[in-house]
C-alpha positions in Angstrom: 32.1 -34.6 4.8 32.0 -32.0 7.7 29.5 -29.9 5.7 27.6 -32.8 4.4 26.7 -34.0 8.1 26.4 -30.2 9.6 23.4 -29.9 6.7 21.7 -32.9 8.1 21.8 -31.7 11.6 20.1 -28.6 10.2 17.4 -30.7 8.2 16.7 -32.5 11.1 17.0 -29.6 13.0 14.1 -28.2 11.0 11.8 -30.9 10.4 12.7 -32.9 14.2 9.6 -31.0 15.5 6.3 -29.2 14.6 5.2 -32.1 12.5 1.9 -32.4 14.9 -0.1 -29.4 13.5 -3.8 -30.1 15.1 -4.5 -27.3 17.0 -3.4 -26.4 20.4 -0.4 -29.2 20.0 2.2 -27.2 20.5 5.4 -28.6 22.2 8.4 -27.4 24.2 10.9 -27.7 21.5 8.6 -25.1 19.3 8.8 -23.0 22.4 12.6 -23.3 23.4 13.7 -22.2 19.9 15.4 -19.0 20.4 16.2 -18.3 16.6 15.0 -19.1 13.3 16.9 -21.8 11.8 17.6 -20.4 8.7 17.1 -17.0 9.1 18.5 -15.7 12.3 17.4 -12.1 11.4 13.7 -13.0 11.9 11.6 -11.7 14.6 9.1 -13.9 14.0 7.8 -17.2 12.1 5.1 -19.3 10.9 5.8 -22.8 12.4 2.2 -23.1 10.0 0.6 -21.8 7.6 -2.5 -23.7 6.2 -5.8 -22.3 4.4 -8.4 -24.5 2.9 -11.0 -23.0 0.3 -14.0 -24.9 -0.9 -17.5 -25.2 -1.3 -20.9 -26.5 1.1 -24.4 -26.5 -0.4 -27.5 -26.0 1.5 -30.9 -26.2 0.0 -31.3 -22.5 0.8 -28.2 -20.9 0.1 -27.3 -22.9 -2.9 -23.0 -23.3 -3.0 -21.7 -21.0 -0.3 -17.6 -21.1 -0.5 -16.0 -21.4 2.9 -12.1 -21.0 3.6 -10.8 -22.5 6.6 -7.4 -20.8 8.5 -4.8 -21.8 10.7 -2.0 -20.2 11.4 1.1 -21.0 13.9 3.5 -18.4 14.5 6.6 -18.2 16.6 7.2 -14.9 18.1 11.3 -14.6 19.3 11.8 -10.9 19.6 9.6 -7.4 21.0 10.1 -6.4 17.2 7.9 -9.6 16.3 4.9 -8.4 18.5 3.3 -7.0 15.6 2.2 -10.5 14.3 0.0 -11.2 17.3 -2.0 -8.6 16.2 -4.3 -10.2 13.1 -7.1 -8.3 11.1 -9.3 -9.9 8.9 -11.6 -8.0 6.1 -15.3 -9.2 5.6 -16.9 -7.8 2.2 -20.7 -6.6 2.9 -23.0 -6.0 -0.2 -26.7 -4.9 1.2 -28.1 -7.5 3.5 -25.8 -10.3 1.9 -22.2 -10.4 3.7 -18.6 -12.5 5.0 -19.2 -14.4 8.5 -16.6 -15.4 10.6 -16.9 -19.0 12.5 -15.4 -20.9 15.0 -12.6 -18.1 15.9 -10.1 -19.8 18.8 -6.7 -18.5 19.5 -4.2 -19.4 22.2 -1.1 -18.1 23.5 1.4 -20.7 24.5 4.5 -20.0 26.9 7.0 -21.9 28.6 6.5 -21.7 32.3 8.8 -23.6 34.7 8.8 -26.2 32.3 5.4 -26.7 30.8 3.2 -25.1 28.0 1.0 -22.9 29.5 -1.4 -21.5 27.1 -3.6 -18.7 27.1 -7.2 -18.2 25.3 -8.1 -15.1 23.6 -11.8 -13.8 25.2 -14.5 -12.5 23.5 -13.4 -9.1 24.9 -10.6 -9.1 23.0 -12.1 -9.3 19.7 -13.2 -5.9 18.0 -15.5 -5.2 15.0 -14.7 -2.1 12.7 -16.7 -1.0 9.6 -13.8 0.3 7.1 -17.0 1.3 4.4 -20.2 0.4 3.3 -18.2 -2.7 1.4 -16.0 -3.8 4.1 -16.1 -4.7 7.5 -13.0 -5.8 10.0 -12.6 -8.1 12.5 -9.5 -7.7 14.3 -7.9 -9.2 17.7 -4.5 -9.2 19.3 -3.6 -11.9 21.3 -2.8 -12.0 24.9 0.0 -12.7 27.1 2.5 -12.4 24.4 6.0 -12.4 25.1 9.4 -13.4 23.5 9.6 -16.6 22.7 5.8 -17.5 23.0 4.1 -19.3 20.3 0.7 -17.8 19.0 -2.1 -20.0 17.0 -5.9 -19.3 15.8 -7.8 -20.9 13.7 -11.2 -19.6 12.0 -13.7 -19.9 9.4 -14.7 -17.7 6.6 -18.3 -18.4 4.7 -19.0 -16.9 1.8 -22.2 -16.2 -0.6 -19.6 -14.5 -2.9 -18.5 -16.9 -5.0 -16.7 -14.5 -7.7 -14.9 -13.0 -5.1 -11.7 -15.2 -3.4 -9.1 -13.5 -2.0 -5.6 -14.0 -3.2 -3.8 -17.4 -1.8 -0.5 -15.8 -0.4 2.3 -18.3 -0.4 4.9 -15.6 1.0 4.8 -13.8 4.3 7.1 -10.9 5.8 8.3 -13.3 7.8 10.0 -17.0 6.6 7.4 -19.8 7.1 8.3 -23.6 7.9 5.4 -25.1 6.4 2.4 -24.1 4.1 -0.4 -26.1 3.1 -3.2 -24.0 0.8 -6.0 -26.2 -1.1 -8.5 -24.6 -3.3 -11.2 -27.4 -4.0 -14.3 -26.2 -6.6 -17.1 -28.4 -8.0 -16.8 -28.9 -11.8 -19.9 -26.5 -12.0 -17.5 -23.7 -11.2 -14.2 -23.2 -13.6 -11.9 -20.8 -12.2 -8.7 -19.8 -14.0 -5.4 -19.1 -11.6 -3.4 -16.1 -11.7 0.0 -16.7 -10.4 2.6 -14.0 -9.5 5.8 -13.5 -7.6 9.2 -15.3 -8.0 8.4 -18.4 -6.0 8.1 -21.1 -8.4 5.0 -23.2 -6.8 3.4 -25.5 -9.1 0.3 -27.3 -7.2 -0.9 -30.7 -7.2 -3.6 -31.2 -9.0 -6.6 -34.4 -8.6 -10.3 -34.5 -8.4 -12.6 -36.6 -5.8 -16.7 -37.5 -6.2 -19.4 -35.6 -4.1 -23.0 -35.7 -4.0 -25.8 -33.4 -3.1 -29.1 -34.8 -1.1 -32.3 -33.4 -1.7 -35.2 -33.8 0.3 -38.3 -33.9 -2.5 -41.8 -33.5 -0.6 -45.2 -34.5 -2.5 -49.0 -33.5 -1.1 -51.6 -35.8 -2.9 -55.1 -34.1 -2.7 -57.4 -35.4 -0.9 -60.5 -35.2 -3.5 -62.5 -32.4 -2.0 -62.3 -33.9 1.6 -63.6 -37.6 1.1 -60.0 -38.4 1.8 -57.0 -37.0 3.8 -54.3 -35.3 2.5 -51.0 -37.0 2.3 -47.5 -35.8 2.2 -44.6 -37.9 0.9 -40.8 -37.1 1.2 -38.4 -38.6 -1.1 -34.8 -38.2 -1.0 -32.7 -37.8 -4.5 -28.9 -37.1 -5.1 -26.7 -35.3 -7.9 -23.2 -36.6 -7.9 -20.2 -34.3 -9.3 -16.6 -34.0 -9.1 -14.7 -31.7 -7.4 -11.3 -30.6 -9.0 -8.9 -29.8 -6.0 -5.2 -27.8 -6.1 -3.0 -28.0 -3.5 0.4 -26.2 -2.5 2.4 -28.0 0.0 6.0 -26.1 0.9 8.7 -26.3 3.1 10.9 -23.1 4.5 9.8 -20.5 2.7 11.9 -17.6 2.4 10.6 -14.0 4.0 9.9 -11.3 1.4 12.7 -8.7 2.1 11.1 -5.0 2.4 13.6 -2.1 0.9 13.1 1.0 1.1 11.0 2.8 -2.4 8.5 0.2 -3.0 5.2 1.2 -4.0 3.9 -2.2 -2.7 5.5 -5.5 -1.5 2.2 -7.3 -2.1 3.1 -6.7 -6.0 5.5 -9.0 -5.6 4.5 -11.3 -2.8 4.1 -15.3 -4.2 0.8 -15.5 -4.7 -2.2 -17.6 -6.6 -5.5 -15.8 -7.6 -8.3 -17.6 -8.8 -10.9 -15.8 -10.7 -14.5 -17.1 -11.8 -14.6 -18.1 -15.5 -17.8 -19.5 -16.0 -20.9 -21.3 -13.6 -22.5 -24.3 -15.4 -25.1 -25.4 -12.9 -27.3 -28.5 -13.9 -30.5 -27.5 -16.0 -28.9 -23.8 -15.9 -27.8 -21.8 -18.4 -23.9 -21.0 -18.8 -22.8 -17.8 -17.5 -19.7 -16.2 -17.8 -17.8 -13.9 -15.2 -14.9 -11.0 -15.8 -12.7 -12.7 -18.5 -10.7 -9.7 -19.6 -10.5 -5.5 -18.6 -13.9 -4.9 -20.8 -16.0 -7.1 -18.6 -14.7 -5.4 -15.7 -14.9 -1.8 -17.1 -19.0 -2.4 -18.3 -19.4 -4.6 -14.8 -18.5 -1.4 -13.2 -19.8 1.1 -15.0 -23.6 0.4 -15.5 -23.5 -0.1 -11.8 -25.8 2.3 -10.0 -23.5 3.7 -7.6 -20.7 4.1 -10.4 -22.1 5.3 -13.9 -25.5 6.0 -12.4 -24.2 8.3 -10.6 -22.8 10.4 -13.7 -26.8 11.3 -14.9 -27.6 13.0 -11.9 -27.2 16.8 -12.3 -30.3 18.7 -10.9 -28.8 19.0 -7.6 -26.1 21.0 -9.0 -27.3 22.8 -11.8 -28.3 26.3 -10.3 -24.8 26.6 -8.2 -22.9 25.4 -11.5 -25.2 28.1 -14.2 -24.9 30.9 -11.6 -21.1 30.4 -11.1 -20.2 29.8 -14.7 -22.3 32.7 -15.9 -20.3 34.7 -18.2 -17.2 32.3 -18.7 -16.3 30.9 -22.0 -12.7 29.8 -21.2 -12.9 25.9 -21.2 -9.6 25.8 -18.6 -11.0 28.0 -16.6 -14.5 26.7 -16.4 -12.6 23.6 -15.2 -10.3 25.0 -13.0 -13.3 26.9 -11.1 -15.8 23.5 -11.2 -12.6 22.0 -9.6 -11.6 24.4 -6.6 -15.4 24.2 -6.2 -15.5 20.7 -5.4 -12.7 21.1 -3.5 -14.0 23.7 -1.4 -17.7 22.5 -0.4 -17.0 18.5 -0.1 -15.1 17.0 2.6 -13.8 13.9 1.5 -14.6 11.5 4.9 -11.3 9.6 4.6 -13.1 6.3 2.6 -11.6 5.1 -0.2 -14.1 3.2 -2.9 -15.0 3.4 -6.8 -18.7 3.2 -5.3 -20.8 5.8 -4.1 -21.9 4.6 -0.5 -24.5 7.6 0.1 -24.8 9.1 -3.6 -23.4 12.3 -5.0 -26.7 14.0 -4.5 -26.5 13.8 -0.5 -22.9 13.9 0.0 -22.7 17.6 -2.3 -26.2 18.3 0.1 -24.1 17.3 3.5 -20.9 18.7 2.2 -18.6 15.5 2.6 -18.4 12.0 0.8 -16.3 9.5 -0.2 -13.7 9.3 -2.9 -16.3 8.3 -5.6 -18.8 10.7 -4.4 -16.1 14.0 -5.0 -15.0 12.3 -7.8 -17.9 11.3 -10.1 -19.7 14.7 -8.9 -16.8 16.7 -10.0 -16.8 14.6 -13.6 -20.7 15.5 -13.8 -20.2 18.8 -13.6 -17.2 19.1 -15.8 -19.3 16.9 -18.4 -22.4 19.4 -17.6 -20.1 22.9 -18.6 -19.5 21.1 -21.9 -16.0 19.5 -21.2 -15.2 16.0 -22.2 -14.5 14.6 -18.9 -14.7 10.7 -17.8 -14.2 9.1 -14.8 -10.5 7.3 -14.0 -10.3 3.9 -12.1 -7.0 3.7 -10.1 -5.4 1.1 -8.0 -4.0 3.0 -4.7 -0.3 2.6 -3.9 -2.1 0.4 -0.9 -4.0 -2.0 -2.8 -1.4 -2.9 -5.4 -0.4 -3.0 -9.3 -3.9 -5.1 -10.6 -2.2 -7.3 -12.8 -5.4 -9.5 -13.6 -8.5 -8.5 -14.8 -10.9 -8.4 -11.8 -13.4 -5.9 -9.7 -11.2 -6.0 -7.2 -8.6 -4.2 -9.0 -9.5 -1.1 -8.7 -10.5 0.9 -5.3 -10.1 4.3 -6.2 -11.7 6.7 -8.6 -10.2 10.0 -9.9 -11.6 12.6 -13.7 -9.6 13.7 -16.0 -10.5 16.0 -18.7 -9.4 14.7 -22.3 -8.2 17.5 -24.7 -6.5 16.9 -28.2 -3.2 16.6 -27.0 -2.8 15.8 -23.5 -4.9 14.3 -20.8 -5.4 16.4 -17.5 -5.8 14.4 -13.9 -8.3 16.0 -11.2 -8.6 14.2 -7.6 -11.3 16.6 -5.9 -10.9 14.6 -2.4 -7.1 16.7 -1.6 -7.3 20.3 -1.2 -3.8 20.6 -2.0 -3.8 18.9 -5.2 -4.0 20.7 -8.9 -4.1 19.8 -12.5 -1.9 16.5 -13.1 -1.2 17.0 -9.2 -2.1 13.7 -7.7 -2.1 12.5 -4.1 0.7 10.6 -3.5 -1.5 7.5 -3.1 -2.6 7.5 -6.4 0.5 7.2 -8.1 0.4 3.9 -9.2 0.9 2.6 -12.5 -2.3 3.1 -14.9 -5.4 4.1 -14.5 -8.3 3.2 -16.9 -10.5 5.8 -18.7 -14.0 4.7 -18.7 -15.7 7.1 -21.9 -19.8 7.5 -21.6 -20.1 4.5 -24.6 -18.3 2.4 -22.4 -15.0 2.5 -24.4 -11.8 2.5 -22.0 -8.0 3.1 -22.3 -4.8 3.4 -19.7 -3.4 6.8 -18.7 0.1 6.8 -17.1 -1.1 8.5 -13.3 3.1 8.9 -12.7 3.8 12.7 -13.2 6.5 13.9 -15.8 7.2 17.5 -14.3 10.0 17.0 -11.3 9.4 17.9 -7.7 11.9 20.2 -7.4 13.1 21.6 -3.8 16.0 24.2 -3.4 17.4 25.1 0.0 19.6 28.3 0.4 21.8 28.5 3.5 23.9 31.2 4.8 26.1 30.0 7.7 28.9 31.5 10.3 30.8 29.1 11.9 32.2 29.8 15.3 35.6 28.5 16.8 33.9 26.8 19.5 31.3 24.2 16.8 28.3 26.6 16.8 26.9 27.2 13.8 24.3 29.9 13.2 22.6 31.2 9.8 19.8 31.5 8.4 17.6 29.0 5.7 15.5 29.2 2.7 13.3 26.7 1.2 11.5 27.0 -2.1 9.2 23.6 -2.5 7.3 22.7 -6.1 4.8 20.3 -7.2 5.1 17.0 -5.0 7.2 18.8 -2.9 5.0 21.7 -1.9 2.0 19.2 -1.6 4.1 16.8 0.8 4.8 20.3 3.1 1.2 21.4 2.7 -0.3 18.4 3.9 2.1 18.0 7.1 2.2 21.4 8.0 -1.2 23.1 7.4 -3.3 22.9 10.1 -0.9 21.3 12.3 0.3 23.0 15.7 3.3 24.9 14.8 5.2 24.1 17.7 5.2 20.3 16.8 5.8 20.9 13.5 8.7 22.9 14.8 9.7 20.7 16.9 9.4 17.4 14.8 12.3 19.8 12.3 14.5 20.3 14.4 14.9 16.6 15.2 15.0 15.8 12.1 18.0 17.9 11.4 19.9 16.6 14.7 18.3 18.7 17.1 19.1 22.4 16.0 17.2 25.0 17.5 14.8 27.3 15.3 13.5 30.7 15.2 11.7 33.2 13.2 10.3 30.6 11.3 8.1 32.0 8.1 6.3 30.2 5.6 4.7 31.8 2.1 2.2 30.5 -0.2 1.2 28.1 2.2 -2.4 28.0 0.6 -1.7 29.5 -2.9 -1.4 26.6 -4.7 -0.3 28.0 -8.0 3.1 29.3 -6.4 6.1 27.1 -5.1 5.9 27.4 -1.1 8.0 29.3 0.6 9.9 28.8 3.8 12.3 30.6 6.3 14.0 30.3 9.5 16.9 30.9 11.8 18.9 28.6 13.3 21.3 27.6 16.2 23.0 24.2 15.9 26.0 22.9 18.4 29.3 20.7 17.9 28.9 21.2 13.8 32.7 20.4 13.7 35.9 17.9 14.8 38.7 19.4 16.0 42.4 18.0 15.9 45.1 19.7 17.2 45.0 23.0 14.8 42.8 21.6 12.7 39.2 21.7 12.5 37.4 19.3 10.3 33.5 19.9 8.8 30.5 18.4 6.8 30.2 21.4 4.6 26.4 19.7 3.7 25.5 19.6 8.4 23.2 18.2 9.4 21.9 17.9 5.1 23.8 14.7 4.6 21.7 11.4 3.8 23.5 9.6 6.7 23.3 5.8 4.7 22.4 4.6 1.1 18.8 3.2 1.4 19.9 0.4 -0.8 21.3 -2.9 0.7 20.5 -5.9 -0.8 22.8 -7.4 -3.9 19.8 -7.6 -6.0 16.7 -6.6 -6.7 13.9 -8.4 -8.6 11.5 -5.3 -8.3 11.2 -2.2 -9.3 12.3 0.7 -7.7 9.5 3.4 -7.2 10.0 7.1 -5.9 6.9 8.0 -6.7 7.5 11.1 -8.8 10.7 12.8 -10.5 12.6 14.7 -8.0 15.5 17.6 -7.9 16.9 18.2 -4.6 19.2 21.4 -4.9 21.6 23.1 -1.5 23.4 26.3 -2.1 25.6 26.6 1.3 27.6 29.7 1.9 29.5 29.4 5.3 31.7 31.7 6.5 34.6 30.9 8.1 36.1 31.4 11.7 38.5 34.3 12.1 41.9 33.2 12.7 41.5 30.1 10.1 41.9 29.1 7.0 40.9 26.4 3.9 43.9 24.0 3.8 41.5 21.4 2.0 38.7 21.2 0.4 36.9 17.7 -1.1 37.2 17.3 -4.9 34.4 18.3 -7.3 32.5 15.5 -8.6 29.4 14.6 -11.2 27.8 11.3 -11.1 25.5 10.3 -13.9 23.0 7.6 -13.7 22.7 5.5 -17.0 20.2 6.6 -19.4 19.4 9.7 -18.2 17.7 8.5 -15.2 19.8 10.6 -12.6 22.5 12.5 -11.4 24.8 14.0 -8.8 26.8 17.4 -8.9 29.0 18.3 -6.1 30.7 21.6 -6.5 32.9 23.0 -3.7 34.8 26.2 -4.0 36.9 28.3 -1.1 38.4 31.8 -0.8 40.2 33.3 2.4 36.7 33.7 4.3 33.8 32.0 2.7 33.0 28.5 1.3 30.7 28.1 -1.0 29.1 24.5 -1.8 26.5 23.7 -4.7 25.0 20.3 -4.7 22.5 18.7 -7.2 20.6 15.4 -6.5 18.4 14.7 -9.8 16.4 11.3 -10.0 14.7 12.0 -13.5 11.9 9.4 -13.0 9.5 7.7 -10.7 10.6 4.0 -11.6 13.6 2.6 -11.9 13.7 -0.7 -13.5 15.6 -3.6 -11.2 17.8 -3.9 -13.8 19.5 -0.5 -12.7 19.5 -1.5 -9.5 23.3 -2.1 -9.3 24.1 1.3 -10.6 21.5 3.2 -8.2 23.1 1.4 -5.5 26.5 2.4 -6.3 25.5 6.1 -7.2 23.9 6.2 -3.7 26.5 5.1 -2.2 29.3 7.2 -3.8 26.5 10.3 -2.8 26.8 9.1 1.0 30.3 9.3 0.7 31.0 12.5 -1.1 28.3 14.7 1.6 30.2 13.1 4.3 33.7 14.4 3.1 35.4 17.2 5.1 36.6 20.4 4.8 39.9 21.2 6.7 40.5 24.5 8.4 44.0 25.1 9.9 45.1 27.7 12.0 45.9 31.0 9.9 
């Protein structure tokens, strides 16, 4: 009975307040709630969530869709700042782009007793342009502190009907109550794509509109014996106007852990996509309905396949540097450093050309479908059968439904008999099948010159493999000094290219040793930095302090230092996605320490070999001790990129018995 009445103290608890949503009525109770009442761990909360998507018509524009948002949030901690902070994306196509309308925003506090709120100026509202396709509207609100409650509302109009962002019905963060309703005239028949674990099943009902037109008639005058006359009539279509509508209560957040590619994959979610427009005395016409529309949509645009037919502004360079080679790899790998070498990729992302490839190989930099379809033009122009790739960036997500939208990236690949080879021009440290980390998503789609189109896995099959060699002497007093050697391959060696080329040496030092519990470094060496067909290569010396603990005679040590993953990454029970490392990894340490005179081993922790199921990892510890030295092997092998969440119980546990093993000790005892 206890329980029974302590969960109707909660309900009410929940639902006592906050029911008055019209903006700028927030009350004292909102702002005197120190936690969340269900989820104590939050730093922050929407008290609100509501987003409205229909449609207007003007005589001019014709339908224009408009979304209306607003959003109450409950800040309770410093660590929930970041939520004050909102940024909204505005798609541009020529002279035709998003507006925003109506933007207010106030901060409300508690001040001796009364809601004081605060309005966010102008001046606090900044315009970026992302690329030619996107622009950004972004403002953080003001005076926010813990415990404040934030709120804006806005509107979004819209001539791109086609194009409706995603209706998220899961935040980051828990939310108290969502209303979402997506209302479209039975002209326009959209289907909904729903993903995520949240079972939300809308309401569904229809209500009557109309359309006034102003008709105007000019009656001729009869060659000027009589005036001309204008009439205006008025006239009206009627329709229907089929409505959805999502109305939830406490929302869980959606828990972050670490190795996902994207949380937005699996985020609640409804997307509606155009089907078909049936406008009165109009044809039918039908949008994207499956991956073929998208792939020909795409592909006889200008600034995509267009782009593939231009080659006179490269043909000289490519002719005089090709003269005399027959070998089709190495006419590929030359077109490809060449790329690489004279275009600058400008840090845009896009499967359109936003200048053309003619003036960005002219200025030397362009955007990722610039480098990319350039390179595939003139790896189609030396005779190789190369097509462009469309990819989905780790950032954008998995694209699960066939839309546009999809796909925001563009890499080549060069298709041989038996194997496919992946080229992305736009990193200078990347090689055949070497792909930027933010490309390795899922599938990419082939797009072939007659429009044909199939998936290529963009996860790599060869491991990263990184082996570190250390020699150690261990003093009496817990210094340790030695020397280290790392040899980095494939993903590895990329990672250490891109963080440590061109990058001041003494940070990169610097940022090291803190990373490895503030050991100091010297003589520090790298190899192969910028050969990219050898592993990289790196040594130093070190110095590190208090390396052991000492007990009477004894002296207890981490054989792995300052090596050891210090917790498993894994904490939730479950998991209902995917675990993504990106790319297979081997992680090998062969440690050699030689012991203090005047001791000796009086333990050592057992050997041990941990085997993930079906072959998707392992774990080799191997410890062995003689009168001065001990010498410790350790393996860490994760044999591919994703684990499914199935295995998500035995990866935990394997990490976990790995956290435990590198942190067991070796005893020394007084000889």
């Amino acid at each position: 009975m206890k329980n029974i009445i302590c969960s109707i103290v909660l309900l009410i608890s929940i639902n006592s307040f906050s029911q008055n949503f019209k903006f700028g009525k927030v009350n004292e109770e909102e702002l005197k709630e120190k936690l969340h009442p269900i989820d104590s761990s939050a730093n922050a909360a929407y008290l609100y969530k509501y987003r409205r998507t229909y449609f207007t018509y003007n005589e001019n524009d014709g339908f224009v869709l408009v979304t209306d948002i607003h959003d109450r949030i409950k800040i309770y901690n410093q660590e929930g700042f970041d939520y004050a902070t909102k940024t909204i994306n505005r798609f541009v196509d020529g002279g035709t782009k998003e507006t925003i309308v109506g933007l207010k925003a106030y901060t409300y506090n508690l001040v001796n007793g009364k809601v004081d709120d605060i309005k966010l100026k102008s001046s606090g509202v900044f315009e970026n342009e992302i690329s030619k396709y996107t622009k950004q509207t972004k403002f953080t609100m003001p005076d926010v502190k813990e415990g404040c409650v934030i709120e804006y509302k806005y509107e979004l109009r819209s001539p791109f009907v086609y194009n409706i962002d995603e209706f998220e019905l899961q935040a980051e963060i828990p939310i108290k109550k969502l209303v979402a309703l997506f209302e479209a005239p039975e002209y326009y028949n959209y289907k909904s794509n729903i993903k995520g674990y949240l079972k939300a099943i809308p309401t569904k009902e229809s209500r009557s509109a109309s359309i006034s037109f102003t008709n105007k008639t000019r009656t001729d005058g009869g060659g000027g014996l009589y005036p001309t006359t204008t009439q205006f009539s008025q006239s009206k279509v009627d329709y229907q106007v089929n409505i959805s509508k999502y109305d939830l209560n406490n929302i869980p957040a959606l828990n972050d852990e670490p190795y996902v590619n994207n949380i937005n994959n699996y985020r609640s979610a409804v997307k509606y996509e155009l089907s078909y427009r049936k406008l009165p005395n109009t044809t039918l016409k039908y949008y994207t309905t499956s991956w073929e529309d998208v792939i020909t949509t795409i592909y006889r645009s200008e600034n995509f396949g267009g782009q593939l037919n231009k080659l006179n502004y490269f043909k000289d360079d490519i002719d005089a540097m090709l003269s005399g080679v027959t070998d089709p790899v190495q006419k590929a790998s030359m077109i490809y450093n060449h790329v690489k070498q004279n275009v600058k990729w400008n840090g845009y992302y896009g499967k359109y050309t936003e200048v053309g490839v003619k003036k960005a190989y002219k200025d030397h930099v362009g955007n990722v479908a610039e480098i990319n379809l350039m390179l595939t033009a003139m790896l189609r122009y030396a005779g190789l059968n190369a097509n462009p790739v469309l990819v989905s960036t780790r950032n954008n997500g998995v694209p699960l439904f066939p839309t546009r939208e999809g796909y925001n990236y563009v890499i080549s690949a060069i298709e041989l008999p038996d194997a496919v080879i992946l080229l992305d021009a736009t990193s200078k440290y990347s090689s055949f099948n070497l792909l930027p980390y933010r490309t390795l998503n899922w599938k990419g789609r082939i797009i072939r010159e007659n429009e044909s189109t199939t998936t290529v896995n963009l996860y790599p099959r060869i491991k990263a493999k990184t082996t570190t060699f250390m020699n150690a002497t261990l003093s009496e007093d817990g210094e340790i000094t030695g020397k280290i050697r790392n040899m980095k391959t494939n993903h590895d060696a990329m990672s250490f290219r891109e963080a440590y080329i061109n990058r001041n040496l003494d940070e990169y030092i610097e940022d090291l040793e803190n990373r490895y519990g503030g050991i100091e470094i010297s003589e520090f060496q790298v190899t192969n930095d910028l050969d990219l067909s050898k592993p990289v290569m790196v040594n130093y010396n070190f110095e590190a302090e208090e390396q052991f603990e000492s007990i009477g005679d004894k002296l207890f040590i981490s054989p792995m230092f300052f090596f050891t993953i210090d917790e498993n990454p894994f904490k939730l029970e479950s998991r209902e996605f995917p675990v993504d490392f990106g790319y297979p990894s081997s992680s090998k340490y062969s440690i050699n320490i030689a012991i203090p005179e005047g001791y000796k081993v009086e333990s050592i922790p057992e050997k041990v070999a941990i085997q993930l199921p079906d072959n998707l990892g392992a774990f080799k510890y191997n410890i062995i001790a003689n009168e001065t030295t001990i010498q410790l092997v350790v393996d860490v092998d994760i044999n591919t990129s994703v684990i499914a969440p199935n295995y998500y119980k035995s990866l935990k546990e394997y990490f976990k018995l790995l956290v435990e093993k590198e942190k067991e000790k070796v005893v020394l005892t007084k000889a």
